[in-house]
C-alpha positions as CSV (number, residue, x, y, z in Angstrom):
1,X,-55.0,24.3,-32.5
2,X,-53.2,22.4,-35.5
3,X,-56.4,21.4,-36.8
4,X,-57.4,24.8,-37.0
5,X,-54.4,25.5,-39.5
6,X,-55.5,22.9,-41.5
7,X,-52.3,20.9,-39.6
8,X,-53.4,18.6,-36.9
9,X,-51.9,17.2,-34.8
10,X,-50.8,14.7,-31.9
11,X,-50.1,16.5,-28.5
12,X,-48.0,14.2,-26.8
13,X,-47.0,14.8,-23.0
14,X,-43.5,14.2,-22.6
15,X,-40.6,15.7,-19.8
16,X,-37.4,13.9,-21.2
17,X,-34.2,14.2,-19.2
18,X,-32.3,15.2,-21.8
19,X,-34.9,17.1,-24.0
20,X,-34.0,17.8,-27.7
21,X,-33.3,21.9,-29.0
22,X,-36.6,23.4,-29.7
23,X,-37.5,22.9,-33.2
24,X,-39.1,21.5,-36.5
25,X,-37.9,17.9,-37.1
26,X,-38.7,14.7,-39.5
27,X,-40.2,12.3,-37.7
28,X,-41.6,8.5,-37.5
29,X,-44.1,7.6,-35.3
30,X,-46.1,4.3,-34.5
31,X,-48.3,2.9,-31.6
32,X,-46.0,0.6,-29.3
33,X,-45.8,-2.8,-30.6
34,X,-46.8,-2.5,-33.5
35,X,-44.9,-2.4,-36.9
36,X,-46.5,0.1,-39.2
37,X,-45.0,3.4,-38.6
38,X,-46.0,6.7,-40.2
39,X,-44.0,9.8,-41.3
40,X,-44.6,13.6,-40.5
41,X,-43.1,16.7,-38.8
42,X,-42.9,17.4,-35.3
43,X,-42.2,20.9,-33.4
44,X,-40.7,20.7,-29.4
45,X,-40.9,23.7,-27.9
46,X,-42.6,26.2,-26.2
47,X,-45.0,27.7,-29.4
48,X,-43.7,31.3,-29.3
49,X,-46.2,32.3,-31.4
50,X,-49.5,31.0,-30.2
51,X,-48.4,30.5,-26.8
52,X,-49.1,33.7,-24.6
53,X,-48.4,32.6,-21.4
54,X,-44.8,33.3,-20.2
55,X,-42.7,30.7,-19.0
56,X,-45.0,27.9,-21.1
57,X,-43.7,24.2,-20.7
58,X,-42.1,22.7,-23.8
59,X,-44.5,20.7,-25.8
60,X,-44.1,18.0,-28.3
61,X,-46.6,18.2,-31.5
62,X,-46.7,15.4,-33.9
63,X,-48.4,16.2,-37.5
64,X,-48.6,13.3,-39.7
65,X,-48.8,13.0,-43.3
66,X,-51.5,10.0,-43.4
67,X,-54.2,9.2,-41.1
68,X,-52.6,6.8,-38.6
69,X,-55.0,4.0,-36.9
70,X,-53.9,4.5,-33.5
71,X,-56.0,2.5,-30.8
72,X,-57.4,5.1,-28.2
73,X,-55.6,6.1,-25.7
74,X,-52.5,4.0,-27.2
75,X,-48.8,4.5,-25.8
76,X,-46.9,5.8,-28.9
77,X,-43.4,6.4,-30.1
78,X,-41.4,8.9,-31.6
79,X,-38.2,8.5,-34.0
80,X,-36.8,12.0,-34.4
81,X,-35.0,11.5,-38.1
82,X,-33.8,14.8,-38.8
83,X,-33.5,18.3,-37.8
84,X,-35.2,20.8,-39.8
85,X,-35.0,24.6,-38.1
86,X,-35.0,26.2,-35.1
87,X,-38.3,27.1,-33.0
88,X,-39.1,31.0,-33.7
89,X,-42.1,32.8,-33.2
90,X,-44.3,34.7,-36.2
91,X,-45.9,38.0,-36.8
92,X,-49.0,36.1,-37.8
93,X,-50.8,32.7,-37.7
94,X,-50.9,32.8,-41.8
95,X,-47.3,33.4,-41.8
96,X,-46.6,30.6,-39.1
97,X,-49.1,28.1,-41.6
98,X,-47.0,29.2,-44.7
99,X,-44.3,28.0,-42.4
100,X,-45.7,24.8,-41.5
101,X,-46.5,24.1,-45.3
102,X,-42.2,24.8,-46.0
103,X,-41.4,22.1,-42.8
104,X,-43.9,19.2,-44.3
105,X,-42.2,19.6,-48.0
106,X,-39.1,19.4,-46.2
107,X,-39.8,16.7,-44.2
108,X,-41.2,15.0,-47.2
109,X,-37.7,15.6,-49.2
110,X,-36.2,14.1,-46.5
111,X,-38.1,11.1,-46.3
112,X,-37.8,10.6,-49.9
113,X,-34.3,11.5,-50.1
């Protein structure tokens, strides 16, 4: 559905034991042994406002700023670098993609901070 914003992004399964507060944050990510790694936004949570089904399972979505070169099917991982905002749901999809626009300049300043 990122795609469709003009965001796309990686929809990684993942059921931590000790999952993160739902939210926007700054991430890393990279496919598992290798060393180039590639920065963008993430959101965990249940997707408030595209998500109509009640009592959705939390869901980790990775947009990155670059085009990575992941090998199909390739195990990757995640460093969560900073915490941007809390998860909330939107009166709109063009208000959630003026949103999304906000996070990635944030998560830009932080990078380049």
């Amino acid at each position: 559905m990122g795609r469709q914003f003009g965001f796309p992004t990686l929809n990684l399964p993942w059921a931590p034991e000790c999952p993160p507060k739902f939210g926007v944050y700054a991430v890393r990510a990279w496919e598992r042994g290798q060393d180039q790694a590639w920065e963008g936004v993430a959101n965990y949570g249940v997707r408030p406002t595209v998500e109509t089904e009640s009592g959705a399972h939390p869901q980790l979505e990775v947009h990155l700023f670059e085009t990575p070169t992941f090998t199909a099917g390739a195990e990757l991982d995640v460093d969560w670098c900073t915490y941007l905002r809390s998860e909330k749901r939107f009166d709109s999809v063009d208000a959630l993609r003026d949103q999304i626009t906000v996070d990635r300049g944030a998560a830009r300043l932080w990078f380049d901070g």
